[in-house]
N, CA, C and O atoms as a Maestro MAE file, in Angstrom:
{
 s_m_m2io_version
 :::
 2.0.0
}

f_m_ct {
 s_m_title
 :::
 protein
 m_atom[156] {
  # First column is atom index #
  i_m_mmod_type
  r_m_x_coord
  r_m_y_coord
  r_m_z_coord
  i_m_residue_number
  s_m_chain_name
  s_m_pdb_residue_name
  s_m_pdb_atom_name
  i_m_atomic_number
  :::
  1 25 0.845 -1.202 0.000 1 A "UNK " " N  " 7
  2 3 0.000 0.000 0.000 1 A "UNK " " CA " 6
  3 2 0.874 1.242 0.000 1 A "UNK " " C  " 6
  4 15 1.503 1.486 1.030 1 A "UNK " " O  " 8
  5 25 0.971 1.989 -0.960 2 A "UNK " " N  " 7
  6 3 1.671 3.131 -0.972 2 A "UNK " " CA " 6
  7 2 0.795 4.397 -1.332 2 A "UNK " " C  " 6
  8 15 0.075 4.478 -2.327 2 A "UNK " " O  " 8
  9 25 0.995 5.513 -0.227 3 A "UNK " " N  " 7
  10 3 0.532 6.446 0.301 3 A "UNK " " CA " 6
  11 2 1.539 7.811 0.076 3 A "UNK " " C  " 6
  12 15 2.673 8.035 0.501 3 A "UNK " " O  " 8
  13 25 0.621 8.625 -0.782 4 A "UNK " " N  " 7
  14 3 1.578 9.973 -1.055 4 A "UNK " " CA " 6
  15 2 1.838 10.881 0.405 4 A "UNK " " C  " 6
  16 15 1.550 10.431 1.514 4 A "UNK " " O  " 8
  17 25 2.392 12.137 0.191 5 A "UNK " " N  " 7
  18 3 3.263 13.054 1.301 5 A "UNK " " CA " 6
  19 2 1.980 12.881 1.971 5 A "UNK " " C  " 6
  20 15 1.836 12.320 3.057 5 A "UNK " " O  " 8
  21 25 0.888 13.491 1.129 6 A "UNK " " N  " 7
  22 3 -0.326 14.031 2.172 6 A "UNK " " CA " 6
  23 2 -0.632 12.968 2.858 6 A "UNK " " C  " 6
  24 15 -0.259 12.848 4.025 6 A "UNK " " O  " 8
  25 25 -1.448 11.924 2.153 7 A "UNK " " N  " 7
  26 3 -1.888 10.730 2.952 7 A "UNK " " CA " 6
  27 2 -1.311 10.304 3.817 7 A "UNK " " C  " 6
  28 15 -1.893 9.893 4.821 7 A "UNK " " O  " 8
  29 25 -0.080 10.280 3.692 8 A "UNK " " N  " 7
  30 3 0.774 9.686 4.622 8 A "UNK " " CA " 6
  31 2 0.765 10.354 6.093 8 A "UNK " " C  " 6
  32 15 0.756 9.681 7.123 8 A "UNK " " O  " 8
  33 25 0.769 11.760 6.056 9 A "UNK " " N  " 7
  34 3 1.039 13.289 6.701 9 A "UNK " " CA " 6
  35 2 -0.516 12.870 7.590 9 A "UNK " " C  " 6
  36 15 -0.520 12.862 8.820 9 A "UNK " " O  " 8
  37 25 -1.675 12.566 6.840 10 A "UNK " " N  " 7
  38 3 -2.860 12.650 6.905 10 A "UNK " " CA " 6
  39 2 -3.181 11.032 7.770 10 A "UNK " " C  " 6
  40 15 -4.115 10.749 8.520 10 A "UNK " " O  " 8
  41 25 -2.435 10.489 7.480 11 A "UNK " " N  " 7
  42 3 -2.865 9.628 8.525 11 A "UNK " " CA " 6
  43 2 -2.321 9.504 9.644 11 A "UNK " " C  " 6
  44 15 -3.058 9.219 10.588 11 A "UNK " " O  " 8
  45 25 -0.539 9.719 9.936 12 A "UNK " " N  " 7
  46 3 -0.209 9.923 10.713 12 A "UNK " " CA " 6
  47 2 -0.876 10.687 11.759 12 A "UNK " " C  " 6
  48 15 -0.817 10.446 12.965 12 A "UNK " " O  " 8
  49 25 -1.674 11.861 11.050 13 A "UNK " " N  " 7
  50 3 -2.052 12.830 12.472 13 A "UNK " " CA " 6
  51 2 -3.530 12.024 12.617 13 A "UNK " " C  " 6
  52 15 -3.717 11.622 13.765 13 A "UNK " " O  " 8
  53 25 -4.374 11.782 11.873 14 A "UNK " " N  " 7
  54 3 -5.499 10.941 12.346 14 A "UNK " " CA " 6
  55 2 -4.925 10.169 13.538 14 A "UNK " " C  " 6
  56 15 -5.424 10.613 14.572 14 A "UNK " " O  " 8
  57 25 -3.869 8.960 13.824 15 A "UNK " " N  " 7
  58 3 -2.835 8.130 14.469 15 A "UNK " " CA " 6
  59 2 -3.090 9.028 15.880 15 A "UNK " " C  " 6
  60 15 -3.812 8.811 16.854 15 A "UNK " " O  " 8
  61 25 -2.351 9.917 15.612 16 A "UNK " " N  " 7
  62 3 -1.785 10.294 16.910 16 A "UNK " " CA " 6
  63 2 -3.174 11.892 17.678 16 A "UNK " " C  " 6
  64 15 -3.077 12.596 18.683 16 A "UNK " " O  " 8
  65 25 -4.307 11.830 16.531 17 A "UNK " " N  " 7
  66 3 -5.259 12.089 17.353 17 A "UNK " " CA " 6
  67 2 -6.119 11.559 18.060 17 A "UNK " " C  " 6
  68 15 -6.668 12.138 18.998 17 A "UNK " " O  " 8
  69 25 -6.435 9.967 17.577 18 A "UNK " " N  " 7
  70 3 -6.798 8.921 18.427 18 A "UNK " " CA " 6
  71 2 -6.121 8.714 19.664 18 A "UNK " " C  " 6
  72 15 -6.801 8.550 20.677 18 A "UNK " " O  " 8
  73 25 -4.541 8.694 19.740 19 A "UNK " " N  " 7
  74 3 -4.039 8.664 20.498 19 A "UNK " " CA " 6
  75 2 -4.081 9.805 21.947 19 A "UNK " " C  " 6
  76 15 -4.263 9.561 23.140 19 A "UNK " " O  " 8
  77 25 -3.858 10.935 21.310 20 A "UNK " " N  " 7
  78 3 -4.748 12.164 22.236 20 A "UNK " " CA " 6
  79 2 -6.126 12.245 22.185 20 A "UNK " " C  " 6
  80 15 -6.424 13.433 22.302 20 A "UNK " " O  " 8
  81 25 -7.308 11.416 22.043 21 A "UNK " " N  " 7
  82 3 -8.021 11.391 22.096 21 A "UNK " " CA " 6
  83 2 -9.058 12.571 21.945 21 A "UNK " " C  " 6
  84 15 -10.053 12.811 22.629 21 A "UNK " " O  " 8
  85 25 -8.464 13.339 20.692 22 A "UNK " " N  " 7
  86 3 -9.211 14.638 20.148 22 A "UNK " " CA " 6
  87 2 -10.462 14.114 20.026 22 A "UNK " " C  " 6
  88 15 -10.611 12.909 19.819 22 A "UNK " " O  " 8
  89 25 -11.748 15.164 20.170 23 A "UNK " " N  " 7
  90 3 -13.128 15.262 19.373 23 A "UNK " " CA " 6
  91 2 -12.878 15.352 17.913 23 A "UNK " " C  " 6
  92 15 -11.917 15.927 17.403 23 A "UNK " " O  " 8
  93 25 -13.943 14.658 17.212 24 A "UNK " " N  " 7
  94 3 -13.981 14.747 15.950 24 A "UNK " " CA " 6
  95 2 -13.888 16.163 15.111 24 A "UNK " " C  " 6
  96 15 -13.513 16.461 13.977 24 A "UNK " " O  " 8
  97 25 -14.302 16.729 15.992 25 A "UNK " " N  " 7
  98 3 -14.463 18.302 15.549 25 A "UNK " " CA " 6
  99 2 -13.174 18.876 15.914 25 A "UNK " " C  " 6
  100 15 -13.088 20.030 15.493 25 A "UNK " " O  " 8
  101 25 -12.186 18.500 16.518 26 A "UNK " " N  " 7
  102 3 -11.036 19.341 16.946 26 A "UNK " " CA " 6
  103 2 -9.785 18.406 15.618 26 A "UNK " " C  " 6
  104 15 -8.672 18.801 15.273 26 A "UNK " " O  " 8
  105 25 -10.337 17.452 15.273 27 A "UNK " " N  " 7
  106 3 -9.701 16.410 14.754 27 A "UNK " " CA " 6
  107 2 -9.935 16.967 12.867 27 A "UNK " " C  " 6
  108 15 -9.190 17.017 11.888 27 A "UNK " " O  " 8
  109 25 -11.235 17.263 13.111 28 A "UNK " " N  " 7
  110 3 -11.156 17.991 11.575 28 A "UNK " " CA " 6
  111 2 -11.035 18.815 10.942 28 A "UNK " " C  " 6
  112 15 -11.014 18.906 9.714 28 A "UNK " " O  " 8
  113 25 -10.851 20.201 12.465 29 A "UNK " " N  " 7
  114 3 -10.468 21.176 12.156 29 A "UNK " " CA " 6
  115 2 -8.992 21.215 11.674 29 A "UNK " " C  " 6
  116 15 -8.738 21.766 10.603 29 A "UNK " " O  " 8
  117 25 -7.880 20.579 12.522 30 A "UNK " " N  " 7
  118 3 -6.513 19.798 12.426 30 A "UNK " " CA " 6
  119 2 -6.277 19.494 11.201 30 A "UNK " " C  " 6
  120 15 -5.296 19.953 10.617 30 A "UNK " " O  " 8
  121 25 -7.382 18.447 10.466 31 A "UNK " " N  " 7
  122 3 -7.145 17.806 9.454 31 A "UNK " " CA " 6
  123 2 -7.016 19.023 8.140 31 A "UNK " " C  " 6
  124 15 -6.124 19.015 7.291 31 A "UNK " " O  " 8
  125 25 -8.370 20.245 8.245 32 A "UNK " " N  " 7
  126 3 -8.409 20.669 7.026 32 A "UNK " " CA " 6
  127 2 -7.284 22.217 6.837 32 A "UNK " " C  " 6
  128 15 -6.978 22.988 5.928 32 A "UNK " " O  " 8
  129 25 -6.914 22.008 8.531 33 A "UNK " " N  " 7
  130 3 -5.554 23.193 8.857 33 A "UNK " " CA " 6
  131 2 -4.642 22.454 8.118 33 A "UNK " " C  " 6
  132 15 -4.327 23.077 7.103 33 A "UNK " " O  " 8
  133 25 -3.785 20.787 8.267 34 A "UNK " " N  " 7
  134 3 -2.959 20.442 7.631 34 A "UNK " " CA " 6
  135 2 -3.034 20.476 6.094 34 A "UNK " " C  " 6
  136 15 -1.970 20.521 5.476 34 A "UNK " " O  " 8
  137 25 -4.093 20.460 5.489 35 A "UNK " " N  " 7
  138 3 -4.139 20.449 4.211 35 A "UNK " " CA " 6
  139 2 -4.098 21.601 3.315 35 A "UNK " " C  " 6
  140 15 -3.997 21.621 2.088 35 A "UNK " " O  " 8
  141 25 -4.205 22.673 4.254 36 A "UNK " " N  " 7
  142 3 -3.789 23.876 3.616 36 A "UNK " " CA " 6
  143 2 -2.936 24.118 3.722 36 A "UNK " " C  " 6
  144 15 -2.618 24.905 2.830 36 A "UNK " " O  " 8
  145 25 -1.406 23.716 5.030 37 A "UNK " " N  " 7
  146 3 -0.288 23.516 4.934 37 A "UNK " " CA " 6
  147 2 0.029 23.228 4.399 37 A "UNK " " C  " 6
  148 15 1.019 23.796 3.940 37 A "UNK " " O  " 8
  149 25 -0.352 22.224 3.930 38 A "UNK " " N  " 7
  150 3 0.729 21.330 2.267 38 A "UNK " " CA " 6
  151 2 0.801 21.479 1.338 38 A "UNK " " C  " 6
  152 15 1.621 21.067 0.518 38 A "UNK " " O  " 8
  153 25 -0.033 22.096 1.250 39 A "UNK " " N  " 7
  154 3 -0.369 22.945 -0.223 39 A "UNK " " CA " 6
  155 2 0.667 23.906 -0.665 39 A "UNK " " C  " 6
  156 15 0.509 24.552 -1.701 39 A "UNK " " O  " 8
  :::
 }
 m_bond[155] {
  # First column is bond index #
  i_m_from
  i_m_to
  i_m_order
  :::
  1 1 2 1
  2 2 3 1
  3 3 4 2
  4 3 5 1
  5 5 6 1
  6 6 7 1
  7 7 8 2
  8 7 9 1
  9 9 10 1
  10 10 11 1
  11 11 12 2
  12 11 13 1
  13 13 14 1
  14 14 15 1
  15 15 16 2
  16 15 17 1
  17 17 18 1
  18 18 19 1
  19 19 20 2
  20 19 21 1
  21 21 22 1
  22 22 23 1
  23 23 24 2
  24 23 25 1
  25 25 26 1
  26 26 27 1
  27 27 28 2
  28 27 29 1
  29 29 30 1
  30 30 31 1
  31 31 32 2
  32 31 33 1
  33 33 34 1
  34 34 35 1
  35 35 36 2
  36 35 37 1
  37 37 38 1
  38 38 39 1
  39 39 40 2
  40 39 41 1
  41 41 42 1
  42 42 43 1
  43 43 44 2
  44 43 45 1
  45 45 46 1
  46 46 47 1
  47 47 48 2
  48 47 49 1
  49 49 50 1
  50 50 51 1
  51 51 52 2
  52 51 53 1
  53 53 54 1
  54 54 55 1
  55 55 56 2
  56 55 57 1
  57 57 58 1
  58 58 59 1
  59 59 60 2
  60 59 61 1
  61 61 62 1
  62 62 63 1
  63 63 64 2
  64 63 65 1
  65 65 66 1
  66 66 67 1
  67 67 68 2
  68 67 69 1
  69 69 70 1
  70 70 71 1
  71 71 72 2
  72 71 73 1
  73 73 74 1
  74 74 75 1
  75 75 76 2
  76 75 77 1
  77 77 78 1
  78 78 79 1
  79 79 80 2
  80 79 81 1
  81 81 82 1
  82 82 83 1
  83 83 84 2
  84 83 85 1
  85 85 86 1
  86 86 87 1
  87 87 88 2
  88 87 89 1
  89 89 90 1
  90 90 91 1
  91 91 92 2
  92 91 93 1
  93 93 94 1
  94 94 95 1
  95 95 96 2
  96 95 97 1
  97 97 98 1
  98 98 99 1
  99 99 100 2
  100 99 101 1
  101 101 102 1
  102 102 103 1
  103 103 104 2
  104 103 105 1
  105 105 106 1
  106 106 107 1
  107 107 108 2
  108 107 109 1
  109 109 110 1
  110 110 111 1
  111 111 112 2
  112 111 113 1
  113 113 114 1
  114 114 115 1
  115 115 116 2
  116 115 117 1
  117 117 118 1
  118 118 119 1
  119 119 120 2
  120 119 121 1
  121 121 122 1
  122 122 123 1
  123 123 124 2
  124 123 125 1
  125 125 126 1
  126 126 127 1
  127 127 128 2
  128 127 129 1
  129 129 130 1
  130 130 131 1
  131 131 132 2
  132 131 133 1
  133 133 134 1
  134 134 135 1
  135 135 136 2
  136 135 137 1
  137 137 138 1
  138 138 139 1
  139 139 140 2
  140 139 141 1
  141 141 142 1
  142 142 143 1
  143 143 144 2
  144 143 145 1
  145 145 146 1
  146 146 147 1
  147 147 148 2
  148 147 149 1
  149 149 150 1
  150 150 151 1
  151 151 152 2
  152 151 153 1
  153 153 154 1
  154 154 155 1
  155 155 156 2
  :::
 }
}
């Protein structure tokens, strides 16, 4: 299974927001902040 920068970037932090046990809503705000980073 091979996974580009983002996906990769993008799952990692999914990973380690489970792990901090973010709300979904703090988790997707995160998510759509990183994706404008990468850009």
């Amino acid at each position: 299974m091979k996974l580009n920068i983002e996906e990769r970037s993008h799952f990692a932090c999914s990973k380690l927001f489970e792990d901090k046990g973010l709300s979904d809503y703090a988790r997707s705000q995160l998510i759509s902040l990183m994706k404008r980073l990468i850009k």
